[in-house]
C-alpha positions as CSV (number, residue, x, y, z in Angstrom):
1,X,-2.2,6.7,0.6
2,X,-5.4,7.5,1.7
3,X,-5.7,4.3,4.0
4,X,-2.8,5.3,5.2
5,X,-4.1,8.6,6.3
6,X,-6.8,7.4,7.6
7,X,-4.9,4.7,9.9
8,X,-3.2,7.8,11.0
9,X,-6.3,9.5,11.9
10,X,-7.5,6.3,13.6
11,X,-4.3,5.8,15.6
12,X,-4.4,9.2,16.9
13,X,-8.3,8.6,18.5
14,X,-10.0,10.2,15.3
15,X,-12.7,9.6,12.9
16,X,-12.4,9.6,9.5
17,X,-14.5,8.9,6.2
18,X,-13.1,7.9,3.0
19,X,-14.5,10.2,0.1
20,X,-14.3,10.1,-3.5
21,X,-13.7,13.2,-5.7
22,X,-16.8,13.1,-7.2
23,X,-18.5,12.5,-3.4
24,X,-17.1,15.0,-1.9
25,X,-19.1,18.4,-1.3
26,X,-18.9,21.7,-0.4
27,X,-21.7,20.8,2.2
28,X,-20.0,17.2,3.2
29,X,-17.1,19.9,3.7
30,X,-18.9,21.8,6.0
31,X,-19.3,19.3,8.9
32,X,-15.5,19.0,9.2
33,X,-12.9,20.8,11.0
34,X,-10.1,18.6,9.0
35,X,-9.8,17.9,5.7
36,X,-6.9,15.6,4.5
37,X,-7.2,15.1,0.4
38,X,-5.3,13.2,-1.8
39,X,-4.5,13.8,-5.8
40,X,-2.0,12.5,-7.7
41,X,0.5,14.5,-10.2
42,X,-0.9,14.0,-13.7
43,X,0.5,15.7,-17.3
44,X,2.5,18.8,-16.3
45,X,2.0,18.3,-12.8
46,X,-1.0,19.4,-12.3
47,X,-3.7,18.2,-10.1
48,X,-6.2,15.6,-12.0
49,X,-8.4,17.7,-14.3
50,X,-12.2,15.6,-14.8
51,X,-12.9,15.0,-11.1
52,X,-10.4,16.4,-8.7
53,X,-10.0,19.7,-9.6
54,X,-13.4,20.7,-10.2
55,X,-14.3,18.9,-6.7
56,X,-11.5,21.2,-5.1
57,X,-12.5,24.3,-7.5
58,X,-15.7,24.3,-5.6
59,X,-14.8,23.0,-2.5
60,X,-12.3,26.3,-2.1
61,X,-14.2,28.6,-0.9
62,X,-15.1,26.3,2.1
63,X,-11.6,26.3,3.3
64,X,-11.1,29.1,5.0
65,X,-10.4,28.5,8.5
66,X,-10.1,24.4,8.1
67,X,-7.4,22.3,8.4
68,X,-5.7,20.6,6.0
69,X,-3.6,18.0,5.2
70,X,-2.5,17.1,1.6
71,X,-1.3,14.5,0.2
72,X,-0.5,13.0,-3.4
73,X,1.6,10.8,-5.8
74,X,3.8,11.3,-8.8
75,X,5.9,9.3,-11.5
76,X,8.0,12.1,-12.9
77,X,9.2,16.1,-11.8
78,X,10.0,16.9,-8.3
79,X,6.2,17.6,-6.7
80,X,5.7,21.1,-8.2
81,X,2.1,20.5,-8.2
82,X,1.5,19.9,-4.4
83,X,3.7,23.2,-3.9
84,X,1.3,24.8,-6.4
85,X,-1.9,23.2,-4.4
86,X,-0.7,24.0,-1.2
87,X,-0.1,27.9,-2.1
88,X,-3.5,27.8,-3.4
89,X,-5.4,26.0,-0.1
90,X,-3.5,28.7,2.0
91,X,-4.6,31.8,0.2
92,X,-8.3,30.3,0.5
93,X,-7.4,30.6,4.3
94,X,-6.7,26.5,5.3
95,X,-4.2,26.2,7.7
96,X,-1.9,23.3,6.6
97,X,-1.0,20.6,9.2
98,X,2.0,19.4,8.2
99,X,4.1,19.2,5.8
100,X,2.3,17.9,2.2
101,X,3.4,14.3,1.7
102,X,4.3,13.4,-1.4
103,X,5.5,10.1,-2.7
104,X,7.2,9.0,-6.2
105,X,5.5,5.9,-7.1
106,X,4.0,3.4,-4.2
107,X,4.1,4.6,-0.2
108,X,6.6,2.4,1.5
109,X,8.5,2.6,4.5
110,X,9.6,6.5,5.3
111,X,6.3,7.5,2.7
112,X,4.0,4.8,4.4
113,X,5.1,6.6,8.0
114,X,4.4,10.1,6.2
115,X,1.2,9.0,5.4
116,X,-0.1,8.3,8.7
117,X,2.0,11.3,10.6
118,X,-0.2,13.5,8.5
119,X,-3.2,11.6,9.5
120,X,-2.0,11.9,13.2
121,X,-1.6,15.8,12.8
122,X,-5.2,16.7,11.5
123,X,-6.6,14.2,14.3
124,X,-4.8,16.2,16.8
């Protein structure tokens, strides 16, 4: 999904560098205007708990007046966990590009094009 995102990005005439959770900063956060990130559903869909959410945790604060694009993947429930992430990114202040994509499984077709419309958006 990511790689998808950032074709998106790419396609639209924008930059963009792949992190990892445990890469990604506060202060790598502060030399961007966008932010797209990516988690996947785990347990009780929640976001992942050893890496991603302490990343994001810290990284909150650092929102406020970004965009953002979020993305993520699930096996099972119906995505209650982006709704729950994207409540949280707002009340730090991020302003949400587009609609979070979400995908059940593997990004094909419809999910693939998701992907890179959200790329598109925080490029533009």
């Amino acid at each position: 999904m990511a790689k998808l995102v950032e074709k998106g990005v790419q396609s639209a005439g924008g930059e963009a560098k792949l992190y990892t959770a445990a890469e990604f900063t506060p202060a790598e956060a502060a030399g961007y205007s966008a932010i797209a990130m990516g988690c996947p559903a785990m347990g009780a869909e929640v976001l992942e708990e050893t890496e991603f959410q302490p990343m994001y945790d810290a990284l909150r604060p650092a929102l406020s007046g970004k965009s953002l694009g979020l993305f993520g993947s699930y096996g099972w429930g119906d995505g209650q966990w982006m709704r729950d992430w994207a409540e949280d990114a707002e009340a730090a202040g991020a302003a949400i590009v587009n609609e979070p994509v979400i995908v059940c499984g593997l990004p094909e077709g419809s999910d693939a094009e998701a992907c890179e419309a959200l790329g598109a958006a925080l490029a533009g």
